[in-house]
N, C-alpha and C positions, 0 to 999 in steps of 0.2 A: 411216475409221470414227471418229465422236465419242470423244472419252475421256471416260471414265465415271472419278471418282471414287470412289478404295477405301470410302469411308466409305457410300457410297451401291452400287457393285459386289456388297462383301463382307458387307451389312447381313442380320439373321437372316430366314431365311422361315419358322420354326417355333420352335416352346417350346425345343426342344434346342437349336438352336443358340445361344438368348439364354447369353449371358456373364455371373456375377458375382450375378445372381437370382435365384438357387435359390427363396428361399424367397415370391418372389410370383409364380413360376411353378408353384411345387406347388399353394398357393389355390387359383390359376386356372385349374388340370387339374381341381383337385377338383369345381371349380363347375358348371364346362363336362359333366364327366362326372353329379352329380348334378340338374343340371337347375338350379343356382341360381346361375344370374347375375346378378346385378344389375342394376339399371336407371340408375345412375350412379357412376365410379369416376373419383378425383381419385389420381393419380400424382404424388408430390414428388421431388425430389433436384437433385443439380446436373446440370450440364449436359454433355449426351455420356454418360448411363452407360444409357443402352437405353429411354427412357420414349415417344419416341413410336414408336421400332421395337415395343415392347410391344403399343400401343394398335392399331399396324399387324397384327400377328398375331392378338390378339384378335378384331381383325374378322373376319379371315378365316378364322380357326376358325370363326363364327357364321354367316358368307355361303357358306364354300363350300358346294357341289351335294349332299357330304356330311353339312352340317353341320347343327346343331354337332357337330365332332368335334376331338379332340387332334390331329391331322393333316392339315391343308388340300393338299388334292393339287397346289395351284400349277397345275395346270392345266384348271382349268374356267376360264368365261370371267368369274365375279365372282373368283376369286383371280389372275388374271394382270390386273382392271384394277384390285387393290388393288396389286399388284405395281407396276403405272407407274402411284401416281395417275391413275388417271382415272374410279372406279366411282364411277357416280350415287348410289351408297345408302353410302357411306360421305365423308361432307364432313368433309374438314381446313379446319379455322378457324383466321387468329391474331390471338388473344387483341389482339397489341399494335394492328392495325390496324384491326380490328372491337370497336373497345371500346365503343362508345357506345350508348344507348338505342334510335336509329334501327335498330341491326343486328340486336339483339336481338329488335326485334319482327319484322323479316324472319322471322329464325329460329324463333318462336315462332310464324307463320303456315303456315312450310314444315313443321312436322314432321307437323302431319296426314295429308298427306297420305304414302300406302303408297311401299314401296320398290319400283324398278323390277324388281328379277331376282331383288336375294338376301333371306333373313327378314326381315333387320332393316334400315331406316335409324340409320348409326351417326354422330354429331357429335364429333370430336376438335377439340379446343379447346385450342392450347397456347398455353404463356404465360399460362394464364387470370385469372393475377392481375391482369393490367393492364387488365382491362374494370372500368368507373365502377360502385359501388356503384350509381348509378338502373340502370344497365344487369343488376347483378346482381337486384335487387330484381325486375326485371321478368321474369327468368328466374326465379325464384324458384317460381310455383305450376309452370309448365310442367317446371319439375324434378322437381318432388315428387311430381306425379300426371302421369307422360308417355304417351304414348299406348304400347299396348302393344308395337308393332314398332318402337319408340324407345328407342335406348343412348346415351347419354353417356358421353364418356371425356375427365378435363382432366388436361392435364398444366401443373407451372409447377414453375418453380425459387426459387419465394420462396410457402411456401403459409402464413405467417405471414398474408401480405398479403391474403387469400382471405376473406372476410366468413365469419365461424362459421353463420350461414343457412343457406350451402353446401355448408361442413363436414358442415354434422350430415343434408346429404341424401344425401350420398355415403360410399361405402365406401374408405377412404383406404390407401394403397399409400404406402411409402419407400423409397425407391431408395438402394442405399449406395453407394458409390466402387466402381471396378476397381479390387482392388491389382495390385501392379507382376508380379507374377509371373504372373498370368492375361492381362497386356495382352501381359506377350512372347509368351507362348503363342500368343495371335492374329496377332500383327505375323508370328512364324514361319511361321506359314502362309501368311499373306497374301505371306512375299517366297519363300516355298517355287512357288506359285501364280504369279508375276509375276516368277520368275528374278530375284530380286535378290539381289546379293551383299551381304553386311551383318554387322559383327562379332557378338559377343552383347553385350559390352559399349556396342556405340552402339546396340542393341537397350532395354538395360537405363536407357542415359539417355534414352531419347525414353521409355519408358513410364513414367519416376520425374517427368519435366517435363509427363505429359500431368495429373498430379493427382487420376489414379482416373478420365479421363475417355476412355473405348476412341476416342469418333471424333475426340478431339482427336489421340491416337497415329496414327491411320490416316491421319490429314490431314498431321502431318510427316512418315509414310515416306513418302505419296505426294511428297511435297515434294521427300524427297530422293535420290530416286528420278531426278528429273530433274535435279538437279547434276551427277553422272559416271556412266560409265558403268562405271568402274571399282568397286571393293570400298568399299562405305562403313564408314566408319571413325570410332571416337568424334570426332575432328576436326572430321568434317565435321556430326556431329548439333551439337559446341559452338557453330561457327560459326554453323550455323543458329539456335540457341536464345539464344544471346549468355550462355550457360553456360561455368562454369569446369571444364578437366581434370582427371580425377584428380591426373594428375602434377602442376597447378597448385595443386590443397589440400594435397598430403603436401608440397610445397617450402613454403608458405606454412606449412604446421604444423611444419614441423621447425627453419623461420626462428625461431617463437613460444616454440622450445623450447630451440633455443638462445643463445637471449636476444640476435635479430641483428635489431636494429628496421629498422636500413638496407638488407638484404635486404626485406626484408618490403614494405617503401616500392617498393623500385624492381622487385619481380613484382606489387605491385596496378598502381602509375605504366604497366606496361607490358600491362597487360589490360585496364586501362580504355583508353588508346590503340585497342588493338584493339576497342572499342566495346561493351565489358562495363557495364552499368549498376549501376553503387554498389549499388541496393538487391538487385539479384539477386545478386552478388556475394557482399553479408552473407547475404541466404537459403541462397546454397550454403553456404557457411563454418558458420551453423548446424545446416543438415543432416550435413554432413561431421565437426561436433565432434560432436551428436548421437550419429552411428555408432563414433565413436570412445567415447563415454563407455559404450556398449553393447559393443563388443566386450571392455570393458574388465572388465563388470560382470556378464557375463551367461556362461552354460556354454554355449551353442549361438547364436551370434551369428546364424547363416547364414538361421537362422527368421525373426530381425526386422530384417535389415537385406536390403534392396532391392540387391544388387549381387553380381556373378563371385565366386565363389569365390575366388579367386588376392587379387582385390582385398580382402576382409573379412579377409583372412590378412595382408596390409600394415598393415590398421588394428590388427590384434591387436600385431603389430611395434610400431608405433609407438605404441600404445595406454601401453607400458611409460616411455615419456620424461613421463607426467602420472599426477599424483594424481586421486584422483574431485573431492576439494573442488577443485582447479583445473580440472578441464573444467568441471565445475557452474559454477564463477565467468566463465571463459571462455562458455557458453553465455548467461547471465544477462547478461554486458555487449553480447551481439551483439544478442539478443533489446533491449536497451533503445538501442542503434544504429539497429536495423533500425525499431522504430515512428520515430525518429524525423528517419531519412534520407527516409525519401516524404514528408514535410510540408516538406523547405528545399532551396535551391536548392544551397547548398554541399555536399553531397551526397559530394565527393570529399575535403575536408578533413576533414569527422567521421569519415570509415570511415580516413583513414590517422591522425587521432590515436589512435582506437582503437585499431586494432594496435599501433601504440607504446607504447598502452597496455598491452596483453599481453605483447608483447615486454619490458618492463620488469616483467611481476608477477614478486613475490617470491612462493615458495614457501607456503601456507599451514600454520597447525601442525594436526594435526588435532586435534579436541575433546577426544581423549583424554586425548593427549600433554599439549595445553595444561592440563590441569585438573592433573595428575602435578605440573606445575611449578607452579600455583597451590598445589599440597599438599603438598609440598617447599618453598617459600618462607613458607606460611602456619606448618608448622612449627620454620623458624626465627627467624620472628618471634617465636614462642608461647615459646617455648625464653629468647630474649632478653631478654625480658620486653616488649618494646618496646612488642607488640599484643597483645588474647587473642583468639583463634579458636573458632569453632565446630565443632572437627571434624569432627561428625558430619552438617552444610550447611555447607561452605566453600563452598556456590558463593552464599550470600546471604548472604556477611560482612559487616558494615555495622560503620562505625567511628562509635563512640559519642561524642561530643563532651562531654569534663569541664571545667563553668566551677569553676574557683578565685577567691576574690574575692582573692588574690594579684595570678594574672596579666592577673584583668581591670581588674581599677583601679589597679593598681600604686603603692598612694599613694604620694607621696615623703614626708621628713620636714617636717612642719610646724614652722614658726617664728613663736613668738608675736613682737607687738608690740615684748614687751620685750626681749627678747632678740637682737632686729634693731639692737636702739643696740649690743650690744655685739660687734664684729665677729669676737671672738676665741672667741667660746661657740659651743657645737654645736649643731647640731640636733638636735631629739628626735625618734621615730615614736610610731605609737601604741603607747602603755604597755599591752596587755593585762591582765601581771602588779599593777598595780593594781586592788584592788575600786574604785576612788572614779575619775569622770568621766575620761578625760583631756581633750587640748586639742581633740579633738571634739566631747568632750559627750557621748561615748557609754560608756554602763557594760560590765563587763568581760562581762558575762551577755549584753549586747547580741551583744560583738564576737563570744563564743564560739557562740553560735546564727548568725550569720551565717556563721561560716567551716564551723561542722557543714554546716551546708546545701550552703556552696559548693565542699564535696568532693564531694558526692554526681553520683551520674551525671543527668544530665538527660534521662529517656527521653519520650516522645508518651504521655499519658493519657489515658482519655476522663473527662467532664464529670460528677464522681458528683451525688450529690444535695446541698442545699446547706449549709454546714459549720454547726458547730454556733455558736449564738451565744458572744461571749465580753464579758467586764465591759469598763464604760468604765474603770475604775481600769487594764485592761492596755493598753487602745488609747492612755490617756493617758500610758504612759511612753515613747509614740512621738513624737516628735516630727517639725518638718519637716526638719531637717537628717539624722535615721536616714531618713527615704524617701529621702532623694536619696542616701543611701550606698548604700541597697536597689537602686536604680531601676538600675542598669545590669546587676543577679543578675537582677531581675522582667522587663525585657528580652528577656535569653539567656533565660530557663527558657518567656517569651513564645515565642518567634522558634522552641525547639527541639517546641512546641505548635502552632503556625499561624504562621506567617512574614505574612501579608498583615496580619495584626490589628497586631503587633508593628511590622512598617513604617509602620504610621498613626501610632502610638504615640510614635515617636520623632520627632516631629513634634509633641508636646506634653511637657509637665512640671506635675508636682505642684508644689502655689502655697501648699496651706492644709492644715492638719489642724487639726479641731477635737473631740475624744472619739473616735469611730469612724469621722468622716464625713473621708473625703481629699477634695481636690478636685484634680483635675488639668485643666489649661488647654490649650487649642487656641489658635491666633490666631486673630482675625474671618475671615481667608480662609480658615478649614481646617471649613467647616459640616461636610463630606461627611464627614469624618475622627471628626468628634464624633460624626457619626448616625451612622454604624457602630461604633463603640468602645459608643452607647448601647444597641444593639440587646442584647434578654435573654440570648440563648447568648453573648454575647460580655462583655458585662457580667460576669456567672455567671462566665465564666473567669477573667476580669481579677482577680475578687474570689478565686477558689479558688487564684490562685496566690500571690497573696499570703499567704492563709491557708496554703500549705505553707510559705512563708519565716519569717512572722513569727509564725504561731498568732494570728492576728487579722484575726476577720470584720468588714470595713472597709465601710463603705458609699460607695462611689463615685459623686462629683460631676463629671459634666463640663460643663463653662463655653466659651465662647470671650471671651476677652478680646485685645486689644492689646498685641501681642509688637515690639516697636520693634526688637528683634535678636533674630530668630526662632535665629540662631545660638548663643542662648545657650545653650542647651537642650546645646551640644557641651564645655562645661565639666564635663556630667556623665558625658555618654554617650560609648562609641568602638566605634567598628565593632568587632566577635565577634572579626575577624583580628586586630587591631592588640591583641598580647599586651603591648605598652608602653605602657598608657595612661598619659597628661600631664595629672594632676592637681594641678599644683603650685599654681595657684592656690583648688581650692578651699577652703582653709584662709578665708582672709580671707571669700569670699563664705557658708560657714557662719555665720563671727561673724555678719554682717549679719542674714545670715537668725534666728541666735537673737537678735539685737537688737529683730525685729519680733513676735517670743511674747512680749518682755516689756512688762509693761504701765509702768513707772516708768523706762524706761532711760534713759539721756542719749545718745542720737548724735551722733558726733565730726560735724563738716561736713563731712570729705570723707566720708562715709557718704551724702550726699545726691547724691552723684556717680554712685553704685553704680546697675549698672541692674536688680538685682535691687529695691532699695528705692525707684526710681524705679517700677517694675512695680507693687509693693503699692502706692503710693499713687495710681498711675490707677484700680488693683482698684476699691481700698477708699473713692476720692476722698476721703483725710485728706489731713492734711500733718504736717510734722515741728513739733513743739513743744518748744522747750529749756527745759531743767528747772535753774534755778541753784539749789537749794535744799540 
């Protein structure tokens, strides 16, 4: 006698005995019983979970000698040749082989005519996605208006792909998965039925690897069915599925735990030998951490997790050797393993540096903990004075950044001229406690408003409206040598506003002041740098922050001229970090500079050397004229 296949043997012949569809077998009692069937019904889901056994029942509730009735007696003579494929009034079609236009109108000539025996001529059509939108299009009126003793029934496993035309003619069904507990349930009977001997536990892996799909399950007991004759055993379902053992995930998890990466290496080394595939591998190992982050997490594990009793009682065991934030992080690294082991051939080197990678995690702190020590440490900062704390948002502490025009320019002592012939005289700094100029040239009013400022904290403002004007008599007691004392304060207080404007910035230098009007220079190569520094909101800023330094609304010029050592610009400026700025020379290049505000000076000749005075006279195309008088 032929062997018959359990998946075809064991398949349902009625509503009750469908597996897992409760709820589109009630519908279809209800319909059947009030008289409203439809005239086309599209069946989705994956594949193996009862959709065209469905479509097969349905008919035969409608054809048999009964029908329609909820109970097709199986044996008149249209339910026994629905039974072996063979009834003239109900044609199974696939979709993938009859897709085309040419088939379509076959079938749209054939359904005229009447059924031979039973009510209805019925068309099941699986796969139906895979027939050509022309081919749809032409099905399309005979759908919609079919002849009266004409059922359609589609089934596909992708009804995305299904033209909405079809959609919206048909009465749409979704098919969900078989969970694992309802597929053993079957499989039991069927080895109850076919005397096979078979643990629960290799019960329990063949129904967790069929994926919610009943004839995939039916298809490896058949399978294994014919390996021994003796008791099947999870062994032999692994070997079959190229699945890993329990006992291979609890050694591999307790390798992870004990931080032994060399075990770990040499029980994957020796399962992939035995012809385990890397990526099914990671798949187990996620499902198995999975179960373990639930036994861990949850008060009745045995509900959500797919497996023997004995076995969820192991993972609760071991569940105790991890934190939640470590299987979380353990799941998250497999999970980004696993996408990315089926795209490369190395396959066997990613999955063991992973592991090595777990078997080396350190311990995470949890959120708690870590904040405790965030608020513990932030307290004895606050206490030291070192830092001040928020304590009531430590966790969006931000360290405030204080310029000092101390530690940002560090001037050293300047040494006038004369005082350089005598080698034995000191240097001077700046004299603040004098009211009258020192060797800067800057009044004591000047230095004291600049150091006010340069204590102050420098926080992000927005852009108010624009300041009020002020006299040329105060702009005039600016001169060019106070901007370039300013320019590295205007800078930082820039840089702690918008860092990108500030970066152009130092890339130019103020060149001129004349009453209100600054001019500050770009080189010929820096256009881009000028047209954004010119634009209005940035302009607007450049001018408001000066007006917070110096109380002077300045009208700002930008130029591009010709910088023959664009490096000059580093005599004024030094990077935010570098709390030692090296201003020793600018003493001298000051003088120069107040040598070019006066209009009678006499410049020494090496003044003409200077490339500051070289710069003013390509500006300004003069030259130097000596004054004996």
């Amino acid at each position: 006698m032929e062997h018959l296949s359990f998946a075809r043997k064991y398949r349902p012949k009625n509503f009750d005995e469908i597996i897992g569809q409760s709820h589109i077998v009630s519908t279809l009692k209800n319909a059947i019983t009030s008289n409203r069937v439809a005239h086309a019904y599209l069946f989705a889901g994956p594949h193996g979970v009862g959709k065209t056994t469905m479509a097969r029942v349905l008919a035969k509730s409608l054809n048999c000698i009964k029908g329609p009735t909820l109970s097709p007696c199986d044996k008149c003579p249209s339910c026994m040749d629905i039974n072996g494929s063979k009834s003239l009034d109900v044609i199974e079609i696939d979709g993938a082989s009859n897709r085309g236009i040419d088939e379509i109108r076959t079938l749209r000539e054939n359904v005229k005519f009447a059924p031979t025996s039973g009510q209805y001529k019925i068309y099941i059509i699986d796969e139906v996605h895979q027939i050509t939108p022309q081919g749809f299009n032409a099905l399309l009126k005979t759908l919609e208006e079919p002849p009266m003793h004409v059922k359609f029934i589609f089934a596909t496993t992708n009804p995305e792909k299904v033209l909405p035309t079809i959609l919206s003619r048909c009465q749409r069904f979704d098919f969900k998965k078989i969970n694992v507990k309802e597929t053993v349930g079957v499989l039991k009977e069927i080895s109850k039925f076919e005397k096979i001997d078979i643990t629960e536990d290799a019960l329990y892996q063949i129904a967790r690897s069929s994926n919610g799909g009943l004839r995939d399950a039916e298809v490896t007991l058949d399978q294994l069915a014919s390996i021994t004759e003796d008791k099947i055993k999870l062994e032999n379902v692994n070997e079959v599925l190229g699945s890993l053992s329990s006992d291979t995930l609890l050694k591999i998890t307790e390798s992870i735990s004990a931080k032994k990466p060399s075990d770990v290496i040499a029980i994957i080394n020796k399962v992939i030998e035995d012809g385990k595939d890397p990526s099914i591998i990671v798949s187990e190992l996620i499902n198995h951490f999975r179960n373990i982050l639930v036994a861990k997490t949850t008060t009745n594990p045995l509900e959500l997790i797919d497996l023997p009793e004995e076995t969820v009682k192991d993972l609760q065991k071991i569940s105790q050797n991890f934190g939640v934030e470590e299987l979380l992080y353990i799941i998250y690294t497999l999970i980004g393993a696993y996408n990315i082991i089926k795209r490369i051939d190395i396959s066997k080197i990613l999955l063991e540096v992973t592991l090595i990678k777990l078997a080396f995690m350190q311990k995470p702190i949890p959120f708690d903990k870590l904040m405790e020590k965030v608020e513990e440490a932030a307290k004895i900062l606050s206490t030291s004075g070192e830092i001040k704390i928020n304590k009531t948002n430590y966790t969006q502490v931000q360290e405030k950044k204080i310029i000092n025009l101390n530690t940002v320019t560090n001037p050293k002592p300047v040494i006038s001229p004369d005082e350089t012939k005598n080698k034995d005289s000191k240097a001077t700094g700046i004299d603040n406690s004098d009211t009258k100029d020192n060797s800067f040239g800057l009044s004591k009013d000047f230095l004291n408003t600049l150091n006010n400022f340069s204590t102050k904290t420098l926080e992000t403002e927005e852009i108010s409206s624009p300041v009020e004007e002020v006299g040329d008599d105060t702009a005039a007691s600016y001169d060019l040598p106070k901007i370039l004392i300013v320019w590295p304060v205007f800078l930082s207080k820039l840089r702690s506003v918008k860092v990108s404007l500030a970066s152009f910035l130092e890339y130019a230098q103020p060149i001129k002041i004349e009453g209100k009007t600054l001019t500050i220079a770009f080189d010929t190569t820096d256009n881009f740098h000028r047209e954004v520094a010119e634009l209005a909101p940035n302009a607007n800023l450049i001018k408001k922050i000066f007006y917070d330094i110096l109380k002077i609304n300045f009208k700002i010029n930008f130029i591009n001229v010709d910088l023959p050592n664009k490096k000059t610009q580093d005599q004024y400026f030094q990077d935010e970090n570098n709390e030692e700025a090296d201003l020793s020379g600018l003493n001298q290049t000051l003088e120069n500079s107040d040598d070019l505000n006066k209009t009678d000076s006499e410049p020494d000749d090496k003044n003409s050397d200077n490339e500051i005075v070289k710069n003013a006279i390509n500006l300004f195309k003069g030259k130097i004229i000596n004054n004996n008088n």
